[in-house]
C-alpha positions as CSV (number, residue, x, y, z in Angstrom):
1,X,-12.7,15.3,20.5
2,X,-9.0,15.2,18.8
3,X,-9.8,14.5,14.5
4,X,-8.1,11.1,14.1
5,X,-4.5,11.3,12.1
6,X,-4.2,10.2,8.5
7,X,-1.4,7.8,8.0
8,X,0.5,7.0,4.8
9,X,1.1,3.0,5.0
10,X,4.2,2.4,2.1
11,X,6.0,-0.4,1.4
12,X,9.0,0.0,-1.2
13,X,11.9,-1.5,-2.6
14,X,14.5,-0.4,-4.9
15,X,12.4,2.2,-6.5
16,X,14.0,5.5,-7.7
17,X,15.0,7.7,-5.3
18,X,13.3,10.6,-7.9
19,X,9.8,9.0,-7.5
20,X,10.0,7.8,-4.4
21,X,10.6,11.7,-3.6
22,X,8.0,12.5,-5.4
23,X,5.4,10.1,-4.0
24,X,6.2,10.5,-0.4
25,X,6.8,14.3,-0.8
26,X,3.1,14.7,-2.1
27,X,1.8,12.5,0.8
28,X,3.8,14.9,3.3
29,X,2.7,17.8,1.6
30,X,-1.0,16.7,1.9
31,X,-0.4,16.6,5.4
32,X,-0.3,13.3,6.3
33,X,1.8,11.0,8.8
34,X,4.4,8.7,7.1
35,X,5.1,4.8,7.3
36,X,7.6,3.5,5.3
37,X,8.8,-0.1,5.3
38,X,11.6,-1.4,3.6
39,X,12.7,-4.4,1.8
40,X,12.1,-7.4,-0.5
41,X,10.6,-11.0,-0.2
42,X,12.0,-14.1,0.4
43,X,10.3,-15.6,-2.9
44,X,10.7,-12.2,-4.8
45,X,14.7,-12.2,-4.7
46,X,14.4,-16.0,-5.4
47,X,12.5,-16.1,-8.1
48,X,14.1,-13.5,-9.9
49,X,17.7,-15.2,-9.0
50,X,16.5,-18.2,-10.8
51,X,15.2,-16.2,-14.0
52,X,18.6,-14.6,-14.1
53,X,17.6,-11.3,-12.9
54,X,19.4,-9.2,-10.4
55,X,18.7,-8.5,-6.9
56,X,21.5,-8.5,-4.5
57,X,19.7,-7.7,-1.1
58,X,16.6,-8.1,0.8
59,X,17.4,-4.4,1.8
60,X,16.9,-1.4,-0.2
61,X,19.8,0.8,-1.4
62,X,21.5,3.2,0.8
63,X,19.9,5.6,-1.2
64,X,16.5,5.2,-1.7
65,X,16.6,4.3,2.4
66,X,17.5,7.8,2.8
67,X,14.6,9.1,0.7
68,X,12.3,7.1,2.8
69,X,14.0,8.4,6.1
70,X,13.7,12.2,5.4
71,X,9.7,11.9,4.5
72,X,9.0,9.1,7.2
73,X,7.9,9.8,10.5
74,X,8.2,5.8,11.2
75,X,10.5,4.1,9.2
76,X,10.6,0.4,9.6
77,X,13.7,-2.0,8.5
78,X,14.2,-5.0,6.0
79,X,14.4,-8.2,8.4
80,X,17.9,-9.7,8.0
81,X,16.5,-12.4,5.9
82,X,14.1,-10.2,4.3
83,X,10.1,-10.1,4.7
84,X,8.5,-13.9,4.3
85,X,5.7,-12.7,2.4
86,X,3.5,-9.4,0.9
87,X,1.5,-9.9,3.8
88,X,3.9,-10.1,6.6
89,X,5.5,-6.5,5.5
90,X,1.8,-4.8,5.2
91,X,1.0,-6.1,8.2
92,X,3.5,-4.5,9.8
93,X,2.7,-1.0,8.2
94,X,-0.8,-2.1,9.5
95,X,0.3,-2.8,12.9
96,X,2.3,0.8,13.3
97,X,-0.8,2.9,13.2
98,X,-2.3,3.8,16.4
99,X,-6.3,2.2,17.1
100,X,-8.8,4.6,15.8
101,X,-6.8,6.6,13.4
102,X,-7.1,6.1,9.6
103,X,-4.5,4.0,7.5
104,X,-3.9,4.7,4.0
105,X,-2.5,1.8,1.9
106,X,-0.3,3.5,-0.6
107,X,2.6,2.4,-2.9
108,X,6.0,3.7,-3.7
109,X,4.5,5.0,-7.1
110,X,1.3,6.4,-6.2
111,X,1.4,10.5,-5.6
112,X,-1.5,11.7,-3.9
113,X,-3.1,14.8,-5.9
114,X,-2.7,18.2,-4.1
115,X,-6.3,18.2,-2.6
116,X,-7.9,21.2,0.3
117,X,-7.2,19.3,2.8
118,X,-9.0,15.8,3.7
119,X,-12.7,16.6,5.0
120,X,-13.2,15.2,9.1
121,X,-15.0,11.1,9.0
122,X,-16.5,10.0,11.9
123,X,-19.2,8.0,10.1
124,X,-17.7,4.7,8.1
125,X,-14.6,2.7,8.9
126,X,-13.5,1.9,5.1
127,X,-13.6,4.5,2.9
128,X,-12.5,4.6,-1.4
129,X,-10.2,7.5,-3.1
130,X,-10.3,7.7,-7.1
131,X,-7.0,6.6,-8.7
132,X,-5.7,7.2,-12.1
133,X,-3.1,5.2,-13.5
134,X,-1.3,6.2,-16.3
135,X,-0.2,3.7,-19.2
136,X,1.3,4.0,-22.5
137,X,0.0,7.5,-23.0
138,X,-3.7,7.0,-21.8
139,X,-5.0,7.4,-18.0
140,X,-7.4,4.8,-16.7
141,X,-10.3,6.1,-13.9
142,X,-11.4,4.0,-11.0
143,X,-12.3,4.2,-7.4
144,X,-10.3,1.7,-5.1
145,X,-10.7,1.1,-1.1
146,X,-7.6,2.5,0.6
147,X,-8.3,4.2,3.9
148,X,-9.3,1.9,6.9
149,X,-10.2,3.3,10.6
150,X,-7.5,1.3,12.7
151,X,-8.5,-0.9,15.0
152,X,-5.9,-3.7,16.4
153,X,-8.3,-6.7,15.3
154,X,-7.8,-5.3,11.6
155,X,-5.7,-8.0,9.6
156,X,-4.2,-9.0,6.0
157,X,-4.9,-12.9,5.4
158,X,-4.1,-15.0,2.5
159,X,-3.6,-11.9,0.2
160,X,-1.9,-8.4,0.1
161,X,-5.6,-7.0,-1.3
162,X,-7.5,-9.0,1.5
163,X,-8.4,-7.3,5.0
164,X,-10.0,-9.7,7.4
165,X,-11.8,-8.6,11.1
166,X,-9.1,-11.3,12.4
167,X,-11.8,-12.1,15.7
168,X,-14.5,-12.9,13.1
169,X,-12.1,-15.1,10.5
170,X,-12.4,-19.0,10.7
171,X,-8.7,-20.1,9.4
172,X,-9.9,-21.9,6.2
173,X,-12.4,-19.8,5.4
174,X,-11.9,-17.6,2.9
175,X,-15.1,-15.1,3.9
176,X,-15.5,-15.4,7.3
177,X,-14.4,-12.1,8.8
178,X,-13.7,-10.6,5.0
179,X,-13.8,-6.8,5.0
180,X,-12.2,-6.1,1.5
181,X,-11.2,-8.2,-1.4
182,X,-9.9,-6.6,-4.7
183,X,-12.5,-6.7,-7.8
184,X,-15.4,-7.6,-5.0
185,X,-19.1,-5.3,-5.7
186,X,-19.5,-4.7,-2.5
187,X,-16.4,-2.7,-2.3
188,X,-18.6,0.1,-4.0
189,X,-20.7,0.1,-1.0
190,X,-17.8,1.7,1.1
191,X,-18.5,5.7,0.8
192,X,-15.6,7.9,-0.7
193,X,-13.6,10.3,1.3
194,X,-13.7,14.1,0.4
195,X,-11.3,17.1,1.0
196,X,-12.6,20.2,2.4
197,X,-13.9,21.5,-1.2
198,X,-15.9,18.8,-1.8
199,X,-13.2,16.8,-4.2
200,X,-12.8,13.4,-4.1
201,X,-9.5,12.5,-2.5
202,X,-7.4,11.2,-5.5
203,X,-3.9,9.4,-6.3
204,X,-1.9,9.3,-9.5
205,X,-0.1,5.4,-10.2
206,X,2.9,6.2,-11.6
207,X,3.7,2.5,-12.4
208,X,5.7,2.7,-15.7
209,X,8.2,5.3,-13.9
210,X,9.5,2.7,-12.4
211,X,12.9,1.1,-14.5
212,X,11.8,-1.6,-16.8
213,X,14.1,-3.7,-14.8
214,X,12.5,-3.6,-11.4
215,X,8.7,-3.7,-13.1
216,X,10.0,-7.2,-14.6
217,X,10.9,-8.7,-11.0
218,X,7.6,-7.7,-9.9
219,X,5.3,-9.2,-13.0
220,X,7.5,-12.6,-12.4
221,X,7.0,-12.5,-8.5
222,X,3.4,-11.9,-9.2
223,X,3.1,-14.9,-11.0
224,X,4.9,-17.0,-8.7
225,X,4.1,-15.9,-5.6
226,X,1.5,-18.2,-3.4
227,X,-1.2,-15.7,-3.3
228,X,-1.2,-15.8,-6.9
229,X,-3.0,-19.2,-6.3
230,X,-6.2,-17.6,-5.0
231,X,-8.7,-15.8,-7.2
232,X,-8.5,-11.9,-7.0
233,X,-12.1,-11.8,-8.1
């Protein structure tokens, strides 16, 4: 039987072209499959407009489009009128990957670590990776869930962090049909995925590469967004 692909699910907008080069290039170089999907918000260019802050387009720029493009093997476009919500564009990374092969949910600023290449898994169908994030001249350890065996039933709800069995989910109810929240124990549970040396597959969050200016629009989106409504914990 054919080892299921590894797809790298990234959303991104406006980042710099340097590390969104850098990011993708490491995914490509680990030998994984590529989504990229472009574009802002509705609410995310609003609010910023309103707090004086500028965003000109739902669409990236020309060229961080082309960054994406050279590393992508699917590259999906900003909407006209940009994406409605978080949700709606990871859903549609979601929705690209093909049933029984493995989606990854990356960010623009995350570089996976050169690893030996990832280990075959046939046994779970959510998996964690170990992530360090670097800040202000520290890095901070933890394990996060990230890789999800596809299957077309596999939906975000409510949140960008929440992935719901959608033919379990009662509309309403925010556990029925739950498969991973963010902060939640039983995420630790979920067995972690190994390359071929017996090393943990790892990322690095490069969040304070990103210009101070875009890393402002996303802290005041955060806290206006209507997920932010609904405990992470």
């Amino acid at each position: 039987m054919a080892q299921a692909t590894h797809w790298a699910a990234v959303i991104f907008y406006n980042d710099t072209p340097e590390l969104l080069d850098l990011c993708l290039g490491s995914m490509k170089r680990n030998g994984f499959k590529i989504i990229c999907v472009d574009g802002a918000y509705v609410d995310f260019v609003k609010t910023n407009r309103i707090n004086g802050m500028s965003v000109d387009t739902y669409a990236s720029t020309e060229e961080n489009q082309n960054v994406a493009k050279k590393h992508a093997d699917v590259f999906i476009p900003c909407p006209e009128n940009g994406w409605e919500t978080q949700i709606d564009k990871r859903n549609a990374a979601l929705a690209a990957v093909p049933d029984g092969d493995f989606y990854w949910s990356l960010d623009a600023d995350e570089e996976v670590i050169d690893n030996a290449g990832i280990q075959p898994i046939t046994m779970a169908d959510v998996y964690r990776i170990m992530e360090y994030e670097d800040a202000k001249g520290t890095t901070r350890k933890f394990s996060a869930i990230r890789t999800y065996r596809k299957a077309h039933h596999l939906k975000y709800i409510y949140q960008h962090c929440r992935i719901y069995d959608s033919s379990l989910h009662v509309p309403g109810n925010l556990d029925s049909g739950l498969i991973v929240k963010a902060h939640w124990d039983k995420n630790a549970l979920h067995p972690f995925i190994y390359d071929n040396k017996g090393a943990i597959i790892s990322i690095r969050h490069h969040r304070f590469l990103r210009p101070q200016e875009r890393i402002k629009q996303k802290v005041r989106y955060y806290l206006d967004r209507e997920e932010a409504k609904l405990s992470y914990a």
